[in-house]
Backbone as CSV, one residue per row, in Angstrom:
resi,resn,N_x,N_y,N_z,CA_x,CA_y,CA_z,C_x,C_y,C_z
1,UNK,-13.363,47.532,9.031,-12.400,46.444,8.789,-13.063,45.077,8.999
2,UNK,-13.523,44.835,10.016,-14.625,43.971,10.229,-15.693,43.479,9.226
3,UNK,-16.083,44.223,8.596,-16.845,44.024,7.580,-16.375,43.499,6.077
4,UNK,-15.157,44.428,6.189,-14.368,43.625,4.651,-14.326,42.426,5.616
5,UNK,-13.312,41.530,6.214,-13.242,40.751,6.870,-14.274,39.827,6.217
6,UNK,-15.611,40.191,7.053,-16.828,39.220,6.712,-17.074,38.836,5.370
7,UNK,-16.838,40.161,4.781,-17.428,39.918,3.044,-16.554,39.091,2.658
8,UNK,-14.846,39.068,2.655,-14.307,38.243,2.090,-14.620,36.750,2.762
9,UNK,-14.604,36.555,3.921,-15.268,35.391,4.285,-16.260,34.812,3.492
10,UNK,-17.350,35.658,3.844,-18.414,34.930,3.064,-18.010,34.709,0.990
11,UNK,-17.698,35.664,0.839,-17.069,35.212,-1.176,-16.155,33.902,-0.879
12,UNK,-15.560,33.565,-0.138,-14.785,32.304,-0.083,-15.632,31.436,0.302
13,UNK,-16.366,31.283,1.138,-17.238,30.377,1.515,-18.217,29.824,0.235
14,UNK,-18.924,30.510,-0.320,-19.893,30.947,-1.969,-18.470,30.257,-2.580
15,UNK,-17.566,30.724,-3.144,-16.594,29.662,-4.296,-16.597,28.447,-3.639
16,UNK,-16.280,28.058,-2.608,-15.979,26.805,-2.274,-17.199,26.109,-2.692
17,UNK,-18.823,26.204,-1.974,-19.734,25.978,-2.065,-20.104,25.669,-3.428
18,UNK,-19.632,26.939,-4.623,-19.937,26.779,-5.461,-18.665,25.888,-6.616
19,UNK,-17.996,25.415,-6.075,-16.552,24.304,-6.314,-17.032,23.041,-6.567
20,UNK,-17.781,22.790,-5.061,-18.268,21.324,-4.678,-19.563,21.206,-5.885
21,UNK,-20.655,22.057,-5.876,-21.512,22.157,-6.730,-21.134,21.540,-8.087
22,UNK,-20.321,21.849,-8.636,-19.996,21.645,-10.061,-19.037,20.468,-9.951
23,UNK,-18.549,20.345,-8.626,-17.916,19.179,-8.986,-18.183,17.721,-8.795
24,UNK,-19.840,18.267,-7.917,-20.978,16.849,-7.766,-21.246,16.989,-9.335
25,UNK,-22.039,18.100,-9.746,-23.036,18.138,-10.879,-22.116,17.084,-11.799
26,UNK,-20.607,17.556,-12.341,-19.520,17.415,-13.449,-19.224,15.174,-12.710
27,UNK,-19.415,15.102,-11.726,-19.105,13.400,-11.458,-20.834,12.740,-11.964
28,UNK,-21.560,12.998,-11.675,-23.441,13.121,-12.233,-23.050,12.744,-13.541
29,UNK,-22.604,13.780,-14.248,-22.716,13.779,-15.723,-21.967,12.913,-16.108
30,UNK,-20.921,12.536,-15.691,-19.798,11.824,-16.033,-20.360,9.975,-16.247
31,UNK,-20.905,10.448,-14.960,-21.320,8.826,-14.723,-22.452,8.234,-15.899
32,UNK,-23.457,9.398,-15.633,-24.402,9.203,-16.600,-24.382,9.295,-18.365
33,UNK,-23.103,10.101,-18.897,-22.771,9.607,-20.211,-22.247,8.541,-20.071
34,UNK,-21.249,7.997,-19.223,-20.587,6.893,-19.514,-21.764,5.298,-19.977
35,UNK,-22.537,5.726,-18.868,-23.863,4.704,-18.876,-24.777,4.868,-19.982
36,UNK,-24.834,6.128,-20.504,-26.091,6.181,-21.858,-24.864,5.827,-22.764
37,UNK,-23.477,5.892,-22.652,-22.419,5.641,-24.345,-22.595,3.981,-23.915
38,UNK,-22.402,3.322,-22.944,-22.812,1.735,-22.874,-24.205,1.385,-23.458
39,UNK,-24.916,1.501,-22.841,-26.927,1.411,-23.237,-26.365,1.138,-24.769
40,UNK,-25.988,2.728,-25.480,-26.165,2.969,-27.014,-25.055,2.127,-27.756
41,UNK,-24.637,2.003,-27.589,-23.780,0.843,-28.126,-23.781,-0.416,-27.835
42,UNK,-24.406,-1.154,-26.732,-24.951,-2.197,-26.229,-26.258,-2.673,-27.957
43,UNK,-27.225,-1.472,-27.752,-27.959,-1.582,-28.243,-28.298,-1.412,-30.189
44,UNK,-26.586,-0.528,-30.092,-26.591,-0.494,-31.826,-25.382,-1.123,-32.088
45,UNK,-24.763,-2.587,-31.843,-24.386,-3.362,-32.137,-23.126,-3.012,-32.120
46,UNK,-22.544,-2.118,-31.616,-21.595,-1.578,-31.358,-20.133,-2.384,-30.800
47,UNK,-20.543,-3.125,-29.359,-20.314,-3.999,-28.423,-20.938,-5.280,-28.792
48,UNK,-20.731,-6.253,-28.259,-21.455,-7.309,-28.752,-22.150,-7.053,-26.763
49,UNK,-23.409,-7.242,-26.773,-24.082,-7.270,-26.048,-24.450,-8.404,-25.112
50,UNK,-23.495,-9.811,-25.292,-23.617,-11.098,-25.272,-22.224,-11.149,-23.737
51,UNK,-21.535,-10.363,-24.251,-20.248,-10.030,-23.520,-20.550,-8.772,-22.689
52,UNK,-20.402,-8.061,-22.673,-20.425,-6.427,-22.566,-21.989,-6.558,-21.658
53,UNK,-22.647,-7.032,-21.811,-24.250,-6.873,-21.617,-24.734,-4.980,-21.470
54,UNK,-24.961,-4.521,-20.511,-25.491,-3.058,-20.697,-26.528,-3.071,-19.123
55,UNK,-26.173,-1.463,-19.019,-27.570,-1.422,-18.182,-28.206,-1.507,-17.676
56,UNK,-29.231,-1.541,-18.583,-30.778,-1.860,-18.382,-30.801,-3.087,-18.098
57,UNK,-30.143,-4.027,-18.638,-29.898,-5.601,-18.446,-29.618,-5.996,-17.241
58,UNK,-28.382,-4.924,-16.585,-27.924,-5.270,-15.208,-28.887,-4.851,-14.459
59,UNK,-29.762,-3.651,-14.681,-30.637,-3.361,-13.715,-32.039,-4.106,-13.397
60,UNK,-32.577,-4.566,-14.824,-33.326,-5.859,-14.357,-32.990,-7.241,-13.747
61,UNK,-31.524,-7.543,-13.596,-31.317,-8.724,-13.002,-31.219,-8.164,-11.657
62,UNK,-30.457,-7.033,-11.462,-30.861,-6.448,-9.944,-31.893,-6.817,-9.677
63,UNK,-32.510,-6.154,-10.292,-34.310,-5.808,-9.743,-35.062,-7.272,-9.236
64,UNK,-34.453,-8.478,-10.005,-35.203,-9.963,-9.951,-34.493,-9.900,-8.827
65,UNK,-33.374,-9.837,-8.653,-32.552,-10.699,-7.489,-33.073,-9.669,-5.712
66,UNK,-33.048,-8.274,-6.248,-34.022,-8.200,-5.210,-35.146,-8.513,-4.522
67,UNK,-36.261,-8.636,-5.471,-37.070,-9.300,-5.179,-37.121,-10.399,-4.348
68,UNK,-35.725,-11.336,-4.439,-36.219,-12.583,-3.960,-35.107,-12.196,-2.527
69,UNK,-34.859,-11.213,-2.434,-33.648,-11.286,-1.015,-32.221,-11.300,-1.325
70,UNK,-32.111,-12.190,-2.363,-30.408,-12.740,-2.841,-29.633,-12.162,-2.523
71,UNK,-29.453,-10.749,-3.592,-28.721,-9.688,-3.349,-28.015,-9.376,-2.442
72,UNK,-29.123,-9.039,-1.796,-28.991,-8.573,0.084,-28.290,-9.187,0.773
73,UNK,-28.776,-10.856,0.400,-28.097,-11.721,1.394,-26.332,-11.988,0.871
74,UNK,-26.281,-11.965,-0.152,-24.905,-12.422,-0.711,-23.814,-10.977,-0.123
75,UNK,-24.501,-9.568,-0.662,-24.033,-8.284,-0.161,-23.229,-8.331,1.309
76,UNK,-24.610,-8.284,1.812,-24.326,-8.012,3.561,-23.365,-9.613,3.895
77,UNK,-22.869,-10.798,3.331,-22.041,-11.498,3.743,-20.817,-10.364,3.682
78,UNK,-20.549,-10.597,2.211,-19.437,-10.053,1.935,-18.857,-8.279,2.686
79,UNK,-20.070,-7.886,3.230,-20.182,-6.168,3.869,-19.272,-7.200,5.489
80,UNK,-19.907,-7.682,5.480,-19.438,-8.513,7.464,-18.169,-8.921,7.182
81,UNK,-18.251,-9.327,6.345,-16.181,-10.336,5.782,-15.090,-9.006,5.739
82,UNK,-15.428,-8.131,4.973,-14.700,-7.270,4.423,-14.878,-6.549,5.902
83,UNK,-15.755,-5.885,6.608,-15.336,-5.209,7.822,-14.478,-5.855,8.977
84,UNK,-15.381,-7.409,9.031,-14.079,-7.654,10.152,-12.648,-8.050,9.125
85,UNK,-12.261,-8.095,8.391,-10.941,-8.404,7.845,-10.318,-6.850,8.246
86,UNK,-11.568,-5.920,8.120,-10.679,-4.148,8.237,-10.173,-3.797,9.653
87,UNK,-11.015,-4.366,10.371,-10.701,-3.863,11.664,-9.641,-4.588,12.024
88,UNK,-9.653,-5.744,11.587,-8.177,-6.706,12.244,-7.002,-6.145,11.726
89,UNK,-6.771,-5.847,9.984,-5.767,-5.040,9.700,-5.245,-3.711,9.908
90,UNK,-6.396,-2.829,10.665,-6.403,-1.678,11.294,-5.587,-2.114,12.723
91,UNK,-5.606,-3.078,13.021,-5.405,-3.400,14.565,-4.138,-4.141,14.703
92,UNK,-3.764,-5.263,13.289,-2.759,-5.420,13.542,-1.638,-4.450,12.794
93,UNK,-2.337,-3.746,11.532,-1.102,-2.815,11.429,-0.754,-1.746,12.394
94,UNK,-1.016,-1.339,13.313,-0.864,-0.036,14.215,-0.012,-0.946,15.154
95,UNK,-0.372,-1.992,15.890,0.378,-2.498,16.835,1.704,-3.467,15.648
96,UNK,1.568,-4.180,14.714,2.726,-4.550,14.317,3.902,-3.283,13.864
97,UNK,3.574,-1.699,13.363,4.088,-0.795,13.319,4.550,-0.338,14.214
98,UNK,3.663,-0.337,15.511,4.557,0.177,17.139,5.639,-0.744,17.331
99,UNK,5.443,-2.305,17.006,6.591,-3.096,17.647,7.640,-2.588,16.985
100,UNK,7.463,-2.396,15.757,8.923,-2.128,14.873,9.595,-0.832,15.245
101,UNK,8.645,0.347,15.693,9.365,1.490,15.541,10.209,1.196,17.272
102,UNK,9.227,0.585,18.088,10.096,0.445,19.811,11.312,-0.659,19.549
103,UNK,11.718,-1.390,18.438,13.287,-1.661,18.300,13.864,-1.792,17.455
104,UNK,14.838,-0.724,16.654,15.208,-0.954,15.668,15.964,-1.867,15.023
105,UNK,16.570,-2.932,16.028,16.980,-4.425,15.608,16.542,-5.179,14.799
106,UNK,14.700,-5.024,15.385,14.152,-5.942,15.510,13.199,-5.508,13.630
107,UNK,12.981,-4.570,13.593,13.081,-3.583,12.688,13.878,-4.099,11.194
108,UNK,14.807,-3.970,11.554,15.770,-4.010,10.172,16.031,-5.311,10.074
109,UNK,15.314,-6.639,10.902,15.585,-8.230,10.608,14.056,-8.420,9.889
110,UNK,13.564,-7.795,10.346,11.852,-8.307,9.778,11.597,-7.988,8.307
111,UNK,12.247,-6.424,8.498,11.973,-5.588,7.456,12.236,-5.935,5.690
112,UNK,12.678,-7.055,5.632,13.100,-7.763,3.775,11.832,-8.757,4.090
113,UNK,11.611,-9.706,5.165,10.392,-10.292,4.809,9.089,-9.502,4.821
114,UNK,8.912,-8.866,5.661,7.934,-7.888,5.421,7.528,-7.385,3.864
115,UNK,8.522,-6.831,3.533,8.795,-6.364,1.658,8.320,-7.799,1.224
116,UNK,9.228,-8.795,1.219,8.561,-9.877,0.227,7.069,-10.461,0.710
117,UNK,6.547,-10.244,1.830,5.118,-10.993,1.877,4.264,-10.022,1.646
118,UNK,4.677,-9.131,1.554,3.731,-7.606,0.708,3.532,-7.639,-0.359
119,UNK,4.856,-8.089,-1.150,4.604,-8.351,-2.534,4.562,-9.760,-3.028
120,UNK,3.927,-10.805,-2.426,3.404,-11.993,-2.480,1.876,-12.175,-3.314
121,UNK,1.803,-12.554,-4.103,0.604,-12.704,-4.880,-0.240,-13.228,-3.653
122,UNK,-1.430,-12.561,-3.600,-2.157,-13.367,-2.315,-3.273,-14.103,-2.702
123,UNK,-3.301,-14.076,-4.248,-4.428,-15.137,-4.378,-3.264,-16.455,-4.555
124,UNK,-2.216,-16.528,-4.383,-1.708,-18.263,-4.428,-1.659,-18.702,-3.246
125,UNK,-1.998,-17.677,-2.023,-2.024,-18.173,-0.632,-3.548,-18.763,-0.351
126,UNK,-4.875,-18.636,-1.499,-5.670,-18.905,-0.641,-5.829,-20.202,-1.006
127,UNK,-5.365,-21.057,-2.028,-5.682,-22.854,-2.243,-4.855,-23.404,-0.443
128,UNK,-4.030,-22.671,0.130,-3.077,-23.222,1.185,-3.933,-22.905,2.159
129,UNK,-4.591,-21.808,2.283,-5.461,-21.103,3.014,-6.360,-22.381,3.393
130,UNK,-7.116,-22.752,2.252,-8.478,-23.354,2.470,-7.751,-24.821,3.492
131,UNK,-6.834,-25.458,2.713,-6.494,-26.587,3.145,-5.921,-26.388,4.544
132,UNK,-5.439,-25.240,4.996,-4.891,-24.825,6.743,-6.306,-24.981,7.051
133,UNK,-7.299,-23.873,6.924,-8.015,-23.202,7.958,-9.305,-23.940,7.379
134,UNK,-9.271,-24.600,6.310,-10.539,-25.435,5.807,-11.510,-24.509,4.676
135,UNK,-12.862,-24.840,4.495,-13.930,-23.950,3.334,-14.659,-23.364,3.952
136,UNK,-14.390,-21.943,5.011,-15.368,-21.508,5.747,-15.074,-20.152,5.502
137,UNK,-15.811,-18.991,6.570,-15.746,-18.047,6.208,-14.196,-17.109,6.904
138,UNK,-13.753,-18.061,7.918,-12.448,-17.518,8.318,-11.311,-18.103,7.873
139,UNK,-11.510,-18.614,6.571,-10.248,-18.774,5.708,-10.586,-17.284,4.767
140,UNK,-11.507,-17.244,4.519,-12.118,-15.912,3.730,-10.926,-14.527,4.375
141,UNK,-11.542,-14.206,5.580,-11.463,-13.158,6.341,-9.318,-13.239,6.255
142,UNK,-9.001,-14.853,6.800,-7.705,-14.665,6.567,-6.898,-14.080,5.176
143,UNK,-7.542,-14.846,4.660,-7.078,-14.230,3.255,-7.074,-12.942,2.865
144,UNK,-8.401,-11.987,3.275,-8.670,-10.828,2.896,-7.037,-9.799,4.043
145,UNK,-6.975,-10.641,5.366,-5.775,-9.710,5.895,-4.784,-10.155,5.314
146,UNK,-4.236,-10.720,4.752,-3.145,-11.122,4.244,-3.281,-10.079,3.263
147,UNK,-3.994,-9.877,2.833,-3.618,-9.149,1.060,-3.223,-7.337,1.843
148,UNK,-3.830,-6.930,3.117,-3.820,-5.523,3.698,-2.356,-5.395,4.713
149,UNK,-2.849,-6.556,5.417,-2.046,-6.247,6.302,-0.493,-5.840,6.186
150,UNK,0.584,-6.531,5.671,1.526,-6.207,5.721,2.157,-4.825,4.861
151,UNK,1.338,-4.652,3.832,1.812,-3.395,3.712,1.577,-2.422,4.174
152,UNK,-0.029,-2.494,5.359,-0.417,-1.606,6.210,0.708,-1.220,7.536
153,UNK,1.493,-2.344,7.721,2.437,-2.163,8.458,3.660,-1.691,8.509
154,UNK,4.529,-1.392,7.218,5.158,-1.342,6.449,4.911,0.447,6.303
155,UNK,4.142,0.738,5.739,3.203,2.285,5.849,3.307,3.361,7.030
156,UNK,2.920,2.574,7.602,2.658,3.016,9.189,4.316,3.297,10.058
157,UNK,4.857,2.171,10.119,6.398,2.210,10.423,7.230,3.212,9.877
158,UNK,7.035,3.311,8.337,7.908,4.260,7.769,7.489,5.820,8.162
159,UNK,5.830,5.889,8.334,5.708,7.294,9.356,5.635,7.457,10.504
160,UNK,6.000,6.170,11.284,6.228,6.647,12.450,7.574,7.155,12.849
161,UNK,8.451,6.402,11.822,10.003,7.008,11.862,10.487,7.933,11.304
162,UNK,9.340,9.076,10.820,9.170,10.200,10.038,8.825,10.940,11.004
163,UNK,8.469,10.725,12.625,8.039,12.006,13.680,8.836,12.621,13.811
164,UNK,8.799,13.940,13.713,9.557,14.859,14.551,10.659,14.788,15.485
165,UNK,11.546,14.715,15.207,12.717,14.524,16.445,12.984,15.310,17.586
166,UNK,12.525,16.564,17.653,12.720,17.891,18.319,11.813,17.374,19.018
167,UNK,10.046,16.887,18.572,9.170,16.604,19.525,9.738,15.315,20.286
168,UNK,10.525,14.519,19.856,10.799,13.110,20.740,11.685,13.893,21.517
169,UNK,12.866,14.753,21.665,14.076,15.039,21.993,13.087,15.621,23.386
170,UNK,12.043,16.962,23.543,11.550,17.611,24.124,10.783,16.868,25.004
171,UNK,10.241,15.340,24.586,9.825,14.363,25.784,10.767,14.097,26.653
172,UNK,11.679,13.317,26.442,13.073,12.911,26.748,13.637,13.866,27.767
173,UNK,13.670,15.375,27.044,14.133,16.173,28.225,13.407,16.569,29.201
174,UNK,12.019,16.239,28.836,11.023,16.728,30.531,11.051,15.440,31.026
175,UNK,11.698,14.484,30.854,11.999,13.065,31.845,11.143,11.820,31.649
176,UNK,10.228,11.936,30.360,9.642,10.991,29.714,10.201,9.632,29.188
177,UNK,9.410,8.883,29.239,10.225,7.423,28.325,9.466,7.273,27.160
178,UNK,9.775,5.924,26.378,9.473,5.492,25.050,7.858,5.746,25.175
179,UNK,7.482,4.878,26.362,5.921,5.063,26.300,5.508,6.810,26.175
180,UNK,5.995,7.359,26.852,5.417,8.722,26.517,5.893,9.387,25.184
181,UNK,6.256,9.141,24.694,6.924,9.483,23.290,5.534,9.049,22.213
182,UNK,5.575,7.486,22.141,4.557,6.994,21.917,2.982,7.149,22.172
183,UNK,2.462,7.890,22.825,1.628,7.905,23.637,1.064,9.881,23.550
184,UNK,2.228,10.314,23.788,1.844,11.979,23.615,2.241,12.363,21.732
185,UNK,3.532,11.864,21.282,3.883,12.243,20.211,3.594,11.431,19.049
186,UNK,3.994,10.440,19.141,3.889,9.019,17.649,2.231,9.255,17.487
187,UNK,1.482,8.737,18.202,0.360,8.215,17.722,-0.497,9.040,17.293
188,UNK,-0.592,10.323,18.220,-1.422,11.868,18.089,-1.272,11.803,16.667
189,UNK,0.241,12.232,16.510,0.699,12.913,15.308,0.662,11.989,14.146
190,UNK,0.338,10.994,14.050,-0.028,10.104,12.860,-1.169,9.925,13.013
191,UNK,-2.496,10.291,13.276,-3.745,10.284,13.132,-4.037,10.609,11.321
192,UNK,-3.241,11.194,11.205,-3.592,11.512,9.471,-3.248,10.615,8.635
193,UNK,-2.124,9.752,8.754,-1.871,8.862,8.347,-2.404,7.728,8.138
194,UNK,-2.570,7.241,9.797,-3.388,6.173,10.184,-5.316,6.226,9.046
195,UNK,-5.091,7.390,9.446,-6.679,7.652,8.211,-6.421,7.100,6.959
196,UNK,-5.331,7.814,6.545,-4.897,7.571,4.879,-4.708,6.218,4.497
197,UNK,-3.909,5.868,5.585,-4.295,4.235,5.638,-5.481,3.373,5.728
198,UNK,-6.299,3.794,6.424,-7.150,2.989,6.329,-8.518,3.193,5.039
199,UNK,-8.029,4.282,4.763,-8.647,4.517,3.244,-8.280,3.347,1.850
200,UNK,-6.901,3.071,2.277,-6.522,1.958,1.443,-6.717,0.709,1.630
201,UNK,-6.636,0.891,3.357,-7.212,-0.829,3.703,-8.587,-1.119,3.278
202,UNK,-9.378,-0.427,3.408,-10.650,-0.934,2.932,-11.207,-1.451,1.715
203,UNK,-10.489,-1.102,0.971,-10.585,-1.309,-0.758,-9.264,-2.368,-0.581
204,UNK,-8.824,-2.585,-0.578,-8.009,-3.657,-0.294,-8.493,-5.260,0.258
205,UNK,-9.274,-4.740,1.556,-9.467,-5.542,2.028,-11.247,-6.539,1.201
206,UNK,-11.465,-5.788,0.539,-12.774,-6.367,0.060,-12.224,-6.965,-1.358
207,UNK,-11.081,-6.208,-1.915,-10.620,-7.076,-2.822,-9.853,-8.476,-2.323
208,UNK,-9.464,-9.002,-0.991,-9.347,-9.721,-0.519,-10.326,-10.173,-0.358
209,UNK,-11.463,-10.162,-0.088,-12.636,-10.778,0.717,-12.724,-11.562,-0.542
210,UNK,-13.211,-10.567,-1.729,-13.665,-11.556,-2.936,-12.602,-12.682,-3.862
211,UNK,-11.395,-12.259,-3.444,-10.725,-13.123,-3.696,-10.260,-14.530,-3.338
212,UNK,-10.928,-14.667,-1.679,-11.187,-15.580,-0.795,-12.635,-16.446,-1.365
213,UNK,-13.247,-15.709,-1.307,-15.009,-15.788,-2.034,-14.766,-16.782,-2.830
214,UNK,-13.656,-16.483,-3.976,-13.894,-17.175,-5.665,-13.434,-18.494,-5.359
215,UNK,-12.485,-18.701,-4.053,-11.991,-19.998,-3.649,-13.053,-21.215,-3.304
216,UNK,-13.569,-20.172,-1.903,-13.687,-20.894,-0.488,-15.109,-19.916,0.007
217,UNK,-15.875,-20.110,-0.964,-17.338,-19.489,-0.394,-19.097,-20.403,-1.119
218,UNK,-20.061,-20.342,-0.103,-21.020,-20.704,-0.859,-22.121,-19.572,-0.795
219,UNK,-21.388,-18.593,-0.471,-22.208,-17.217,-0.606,-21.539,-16.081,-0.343
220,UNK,-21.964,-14.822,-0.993,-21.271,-13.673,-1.073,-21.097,-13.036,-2.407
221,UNK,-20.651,-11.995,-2.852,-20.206,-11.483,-4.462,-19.602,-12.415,-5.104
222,UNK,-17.915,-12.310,-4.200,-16.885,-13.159,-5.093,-17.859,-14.847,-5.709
223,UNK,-18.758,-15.323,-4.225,-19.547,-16.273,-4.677,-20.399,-16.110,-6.245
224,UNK,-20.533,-15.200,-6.291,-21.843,-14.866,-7.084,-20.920,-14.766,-8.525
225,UNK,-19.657,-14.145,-8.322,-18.897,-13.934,-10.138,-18.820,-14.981,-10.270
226,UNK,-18.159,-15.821,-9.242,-17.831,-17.249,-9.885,-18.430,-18.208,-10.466
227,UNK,-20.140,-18.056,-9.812,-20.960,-19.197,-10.237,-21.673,-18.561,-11.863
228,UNK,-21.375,-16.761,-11.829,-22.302,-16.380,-12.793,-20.924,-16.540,-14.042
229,UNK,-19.866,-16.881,-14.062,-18.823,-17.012,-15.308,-19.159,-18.411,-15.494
230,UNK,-18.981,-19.256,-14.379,-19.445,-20.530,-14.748,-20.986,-20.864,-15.666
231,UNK,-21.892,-20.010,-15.457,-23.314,-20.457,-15.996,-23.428,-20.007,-17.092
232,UNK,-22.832,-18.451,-16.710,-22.845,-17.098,-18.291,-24.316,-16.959,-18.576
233,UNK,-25.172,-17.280,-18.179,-26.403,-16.497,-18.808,-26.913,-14.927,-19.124
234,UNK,-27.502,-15.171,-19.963,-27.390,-13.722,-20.284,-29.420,-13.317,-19.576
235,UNK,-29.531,-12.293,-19.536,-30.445,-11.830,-18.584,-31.416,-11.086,-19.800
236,UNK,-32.707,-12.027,-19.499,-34.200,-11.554,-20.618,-34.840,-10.500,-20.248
237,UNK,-36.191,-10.623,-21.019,-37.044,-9.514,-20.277,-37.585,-9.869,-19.141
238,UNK,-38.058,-11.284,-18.769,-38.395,-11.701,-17.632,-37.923,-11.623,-16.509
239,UNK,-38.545,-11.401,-15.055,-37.213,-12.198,-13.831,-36.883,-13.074,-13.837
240,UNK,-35.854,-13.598,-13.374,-34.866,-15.052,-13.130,-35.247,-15.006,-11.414
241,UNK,-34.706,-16.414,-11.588,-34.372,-16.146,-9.912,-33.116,-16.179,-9.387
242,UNK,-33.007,-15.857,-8.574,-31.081,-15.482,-8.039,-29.843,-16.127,-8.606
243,UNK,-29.762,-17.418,-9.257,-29.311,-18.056,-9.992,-29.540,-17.898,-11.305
244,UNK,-30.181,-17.960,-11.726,-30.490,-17.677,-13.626,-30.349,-16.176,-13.667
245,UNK,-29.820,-15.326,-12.977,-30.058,-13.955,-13.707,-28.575,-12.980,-13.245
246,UNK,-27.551,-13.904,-12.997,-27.102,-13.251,-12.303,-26.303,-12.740,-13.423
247,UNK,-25.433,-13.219,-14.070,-24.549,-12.306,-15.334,-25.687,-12.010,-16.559
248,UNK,-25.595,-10.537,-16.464,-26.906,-9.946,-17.549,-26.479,-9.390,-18.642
C-alpha cells in the first residue's frame, strides 16, 4: 500500500513538474514571437518604424545608455520611489483597515469618502501635489500613495469584516477582548489577503511613482518618457548618449 502511495506521489509530482515546464517553455515562445512579429514588420514596412520603432532599436539604445550608467541611475531612482511609496501603503493600509474594522461608526462615516478618493483621478492631484509639497522626490512618493493607498484600505476592511464569526464568538467566550480577536484571529487569518494585496500595491504604486515622475522629477523613468516624447529621436546605428538615444 505504501508503495502505490509513493508511486502515485511521485506521477503527481512529474505532471506538475512537467505543467510548469511547458508553461515556462509556452510564456518563452510567446514572448519571443511577439518580438520577432515586431522586428518583421518594423522592418518590412509594415508599422511605420518612426513610431512603433522595434527591438533591435530599443536594444541598442539600452546598450548606449548602459554604457554610460544612465539607465541604472534613472532605474534604481524610480526602484527607491516605488518601494518606499509600497511600504508606506502596506503600512498605512493595514492600520487604516484595523481602525475601521475596531468601530463601526466610524466605519460607515468614512466609508463614501473613502469610495470617492479611490476613484479620484490621481494624476489631477499631482499639479496640487507639487505646489503643497514643492518639485522633489517626496511629492513623487506622495503621489505614488495616493494612487494605492485608499483602495488598499478599502480591500483590507471589507476582509477583515469577512472573518469568521464563530472564530470571534470563541475568543469572546474564553474571556478575550477586541485586541485578542485582532491579534489571534483578524490578522493571522488575512495573511492571504494582505499578500494579494500587496501584489496589487506594487504595480500600482510604480504606476504612481511614474506618474509623479512626468510632473515633478529631474530623474527617473517617468523622467526619461517625458523628456524622450518631448525630443522623439529616433535611435541610429551609432551610440547616443543618455539623452539622444532615449526613444528608439
Amino acid at each position: 500500500m505504501k508503495t502505490q502511495i509513493t508511486l502515485a506521489q511521485q506521477e503527481f509530482v512529474a505532471r506538475q513538474k512537467k505543467r510548469r515546464r511547458l508553461v515556462g517553455v509556452g510564456r518563452i515562445f510567446l514572448l519571443a514571437a511577439i518580438l520577432a512579429l515586431w522586428e518583421a514588420s518594423a522592418r518590412l514596412g509594415l508599422i511605420n518604424d518612426f513610431i512603433f520603432s522595434s527591438p533591435s532599436r530599443i536594444g541598442l539604445c539600452f546598450y548606449g545608455m548602459a554604457l554610460d550608467g544612465s539607465i541604472f541611475l534613472h532605474t534604481g531612482i524610480t526602484i527607491l520611489e516605488t518601494l518606499l511609496s509600497f511600504f508606506l501603503v502596506v503600512l498605512l493600509g493595514i492600520v487604516g483597515a484595523v481602525l475601521l474594522w475596531s468601530s463601526r461608526t466610524v466605519s460607515e462615516i468614512l466609508d463614501p469618502y473613502l469610495v470617492m478618493l479611490n476613484s479620484l483621478p490621481k494624476s489631477a492631484l499631482a499639479p496640487i501635489l507639487i505646489v503643497w509639497l514643492g518639485n522633489n522626490m517626496k511629492t513623487i512618493i506622495v503621489a505614488a500613495v495616493s494612487v494605492a493607498v485608499f483602495g488598499s484600505i478599502l480591500t483590507l476592511h471589507n476582509g477583515f469584516t469577512s472573518v469568521d464569526p464563530d472564530q470571534v464568538k470563541l475568543i469572546y467566550s474564553l474571556g478575550g477582548n477586541r485586541f485578542d480577536v485582532l491579534k489571534k484571529v483578524l490578522l493571522p487569518g488575512s495573511v492571504p489577503l494582505i499578500i494579494s494585496n500587496m501584489k496589487v500595491n506594487i504595480g500600482l504604486c510604480l504606476v504612481g511613482v511614474i506618474i509623479g515622475e512626468f510632473l515633478s522629477a529631474q530623474a527617473g523613468l517617468g523622467y526619461l518618457i517625458i523628456y524622450g516624447s518631448q525630443v522623439f529621436k529616433r535611435a541610429h546605428k551609432h551610440i547616443f548618449s543618455k539623452r539622444e538615444c532615449f526613444i528608439c
